[in-house]
Backbone bond lengths (Angstrom), bond angles and torsions (degrees), N, CA, C in turn:
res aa  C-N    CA-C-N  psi(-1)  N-CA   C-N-CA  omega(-1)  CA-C   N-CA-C  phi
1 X - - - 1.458 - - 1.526 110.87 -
2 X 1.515 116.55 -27.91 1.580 108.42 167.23 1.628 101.75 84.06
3 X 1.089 112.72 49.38 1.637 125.08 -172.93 1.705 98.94 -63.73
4 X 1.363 123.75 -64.81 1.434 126.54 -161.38 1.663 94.47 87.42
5 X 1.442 125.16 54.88 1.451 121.91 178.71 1.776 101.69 -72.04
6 X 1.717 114.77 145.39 1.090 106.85 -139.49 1.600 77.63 -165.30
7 X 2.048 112.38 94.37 1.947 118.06 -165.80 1.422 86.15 -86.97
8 X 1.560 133.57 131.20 0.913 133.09 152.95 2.235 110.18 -90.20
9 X 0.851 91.40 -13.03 2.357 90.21 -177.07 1.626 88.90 -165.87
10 X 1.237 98.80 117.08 1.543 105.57 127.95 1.494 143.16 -130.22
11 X 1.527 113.39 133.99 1.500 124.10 -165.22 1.752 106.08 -107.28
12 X 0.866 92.82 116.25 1.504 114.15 170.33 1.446 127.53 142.16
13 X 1.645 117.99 -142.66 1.454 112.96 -172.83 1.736 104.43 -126.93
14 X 1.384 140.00 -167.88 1.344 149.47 162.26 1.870 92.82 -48.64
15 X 1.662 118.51 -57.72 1.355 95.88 -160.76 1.384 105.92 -81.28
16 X 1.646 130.56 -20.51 1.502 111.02 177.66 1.422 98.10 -140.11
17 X 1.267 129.26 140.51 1.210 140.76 170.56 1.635 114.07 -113.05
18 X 1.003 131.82 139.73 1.767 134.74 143.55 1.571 107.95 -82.56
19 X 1.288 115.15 121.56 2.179 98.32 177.82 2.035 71.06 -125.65
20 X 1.850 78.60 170.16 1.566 97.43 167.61 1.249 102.85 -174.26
21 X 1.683 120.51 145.14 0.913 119.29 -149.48 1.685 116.77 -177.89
22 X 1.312 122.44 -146.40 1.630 95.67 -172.45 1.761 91.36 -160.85
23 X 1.189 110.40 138.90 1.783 110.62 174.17 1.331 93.44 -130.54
24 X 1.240 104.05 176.60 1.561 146.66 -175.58 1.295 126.21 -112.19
25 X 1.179 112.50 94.28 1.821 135.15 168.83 0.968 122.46 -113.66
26 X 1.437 125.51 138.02 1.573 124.35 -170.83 1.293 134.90 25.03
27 X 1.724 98.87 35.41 1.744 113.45 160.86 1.855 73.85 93.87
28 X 1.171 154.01 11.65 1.642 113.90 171.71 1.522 81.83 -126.96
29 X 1.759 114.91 171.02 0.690 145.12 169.26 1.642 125.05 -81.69
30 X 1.376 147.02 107.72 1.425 129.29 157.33 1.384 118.84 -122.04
31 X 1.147 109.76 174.54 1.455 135.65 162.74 1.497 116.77 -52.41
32 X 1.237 107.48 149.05 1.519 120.41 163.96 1.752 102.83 -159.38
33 X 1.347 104.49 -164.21 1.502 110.13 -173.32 1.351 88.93 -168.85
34 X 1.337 120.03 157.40 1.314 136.66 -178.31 1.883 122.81 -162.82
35 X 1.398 102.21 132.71 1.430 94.19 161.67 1.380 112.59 -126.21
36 X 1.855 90.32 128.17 1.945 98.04 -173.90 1.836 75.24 -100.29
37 X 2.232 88.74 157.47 1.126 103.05 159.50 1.403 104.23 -168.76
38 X 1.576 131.33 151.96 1.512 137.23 -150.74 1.210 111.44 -127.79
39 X 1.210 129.47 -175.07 1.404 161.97 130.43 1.240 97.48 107.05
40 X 1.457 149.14 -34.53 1.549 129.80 -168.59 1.540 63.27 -95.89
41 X 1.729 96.45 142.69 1.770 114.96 164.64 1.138 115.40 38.52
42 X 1.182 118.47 57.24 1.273 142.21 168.24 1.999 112.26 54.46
43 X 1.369 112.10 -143.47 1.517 104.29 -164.55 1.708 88.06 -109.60
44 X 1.052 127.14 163.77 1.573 154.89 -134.72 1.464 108.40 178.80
45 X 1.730 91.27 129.89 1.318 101.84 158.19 1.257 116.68 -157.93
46 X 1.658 112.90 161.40 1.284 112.63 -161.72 1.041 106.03 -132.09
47 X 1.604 137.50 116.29 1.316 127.35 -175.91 1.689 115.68 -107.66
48 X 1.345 111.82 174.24 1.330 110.69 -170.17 1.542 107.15 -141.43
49 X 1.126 117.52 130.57 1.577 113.88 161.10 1.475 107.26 -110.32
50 X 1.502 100.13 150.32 1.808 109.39 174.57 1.597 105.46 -70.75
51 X 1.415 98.53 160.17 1.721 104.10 170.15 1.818 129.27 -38.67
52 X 2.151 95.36 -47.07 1.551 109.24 169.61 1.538 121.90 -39.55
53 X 1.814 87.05 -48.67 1.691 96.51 -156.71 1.296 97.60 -82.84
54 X 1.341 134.09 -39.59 1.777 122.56 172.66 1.562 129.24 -70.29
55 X 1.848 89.37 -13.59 1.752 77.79 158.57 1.388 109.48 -106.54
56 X 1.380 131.89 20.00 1.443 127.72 172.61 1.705 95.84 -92.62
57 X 1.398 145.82 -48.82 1.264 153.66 74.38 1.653 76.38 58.95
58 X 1.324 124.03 -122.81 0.944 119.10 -129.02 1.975 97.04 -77.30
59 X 0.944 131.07 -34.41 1.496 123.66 157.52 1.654 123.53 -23.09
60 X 1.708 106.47 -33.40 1.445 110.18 164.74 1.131 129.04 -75.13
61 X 1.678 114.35 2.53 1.475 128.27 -165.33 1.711 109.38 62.57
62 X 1.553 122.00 48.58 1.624 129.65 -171.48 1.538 78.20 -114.24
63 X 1.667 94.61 168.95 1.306 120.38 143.23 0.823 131.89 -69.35
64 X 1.465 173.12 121.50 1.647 146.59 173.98 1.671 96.11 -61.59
65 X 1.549 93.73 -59.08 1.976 89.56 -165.36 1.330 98.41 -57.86
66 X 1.207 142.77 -46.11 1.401 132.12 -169.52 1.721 94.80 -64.14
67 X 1.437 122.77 -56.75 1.796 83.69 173.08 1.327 145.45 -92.80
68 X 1.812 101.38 16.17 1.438 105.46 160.30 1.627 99.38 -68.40
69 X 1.208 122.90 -64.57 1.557 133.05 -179.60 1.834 106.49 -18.07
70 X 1.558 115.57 -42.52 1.011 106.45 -172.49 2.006 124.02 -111.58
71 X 1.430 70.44 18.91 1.991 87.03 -177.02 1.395 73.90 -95.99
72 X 1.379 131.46 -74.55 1.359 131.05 -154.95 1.446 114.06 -42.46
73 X 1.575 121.22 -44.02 1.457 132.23 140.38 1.471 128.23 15.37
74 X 1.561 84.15 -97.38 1.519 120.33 166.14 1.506 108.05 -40.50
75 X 1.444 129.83 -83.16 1.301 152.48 -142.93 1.858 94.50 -68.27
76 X 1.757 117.17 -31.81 1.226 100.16 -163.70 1.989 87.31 -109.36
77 X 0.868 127.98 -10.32 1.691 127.20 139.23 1.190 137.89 -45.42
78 X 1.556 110.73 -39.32 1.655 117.62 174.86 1.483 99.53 95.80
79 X 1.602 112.81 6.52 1.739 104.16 -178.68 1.939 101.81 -77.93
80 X 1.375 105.18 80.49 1.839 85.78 -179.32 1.983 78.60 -159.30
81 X 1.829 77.97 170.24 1.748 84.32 169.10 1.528 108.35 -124.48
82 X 1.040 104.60 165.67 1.799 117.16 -143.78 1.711 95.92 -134.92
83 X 1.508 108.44 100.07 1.848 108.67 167.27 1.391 113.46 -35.57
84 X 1.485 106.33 148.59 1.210 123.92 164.46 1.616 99.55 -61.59
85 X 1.913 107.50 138.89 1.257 125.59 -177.75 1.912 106.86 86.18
86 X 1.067 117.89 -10.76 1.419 119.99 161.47 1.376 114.01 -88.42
87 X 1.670 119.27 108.28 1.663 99.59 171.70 1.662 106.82 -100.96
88 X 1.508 106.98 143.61 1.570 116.38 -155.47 1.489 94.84 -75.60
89 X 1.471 131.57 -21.08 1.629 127.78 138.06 1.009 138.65 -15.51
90 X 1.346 109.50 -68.75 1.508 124.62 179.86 1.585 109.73 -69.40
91 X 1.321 127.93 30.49 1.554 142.09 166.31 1.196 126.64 -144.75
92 X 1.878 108.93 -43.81 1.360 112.03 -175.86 1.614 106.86 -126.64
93 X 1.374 97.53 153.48 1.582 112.62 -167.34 1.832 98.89 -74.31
């Protein structure tokens, strides 16, 4: 889907993280939130959009679940960019 996933904080460890952060759909930017977490069945993640952003989401004629489906994608791929002072280590294996 070509999100432009984009971690602004993440709090936690390798087995549970909170991240949150902002992607790119139809030229605007939003929010999401997510909790990745690993090792039974490999690494997992679960993302979330607010009510605003899935009905702005669907105002673009999107899916939301089809682009939660593909943030979650991204985020458990490593396709995203990561602030300076975040090492993409200190979360993912």
């Amino acid at each position: 889907m070509g999100l432009d996933v984009r971690v602004d904080d993440v709090d936690g460890t390798q087995m549970a993280a909170r991240i949150s952060g902002t992607f790119e759909a139809g030229g605007r930017r939003m929010p999401f939130t997510a909790v990745a977490f690993g090792r039974i069945g490999g690494q997992n993640v679960v993302a979330s959009l607010d009510d605003g952003t899935a009905s702005e989401i669907r105002g673009m004629g999107l899916d939301p679940d089809s682009v939660v489906a593909g943030l979650q994608q991204d985020l458990i791929q490593g396709s995203l960019e990561i602030p300076d002072g975040i090492r993409k280590e200190s979360f993912l294996d």
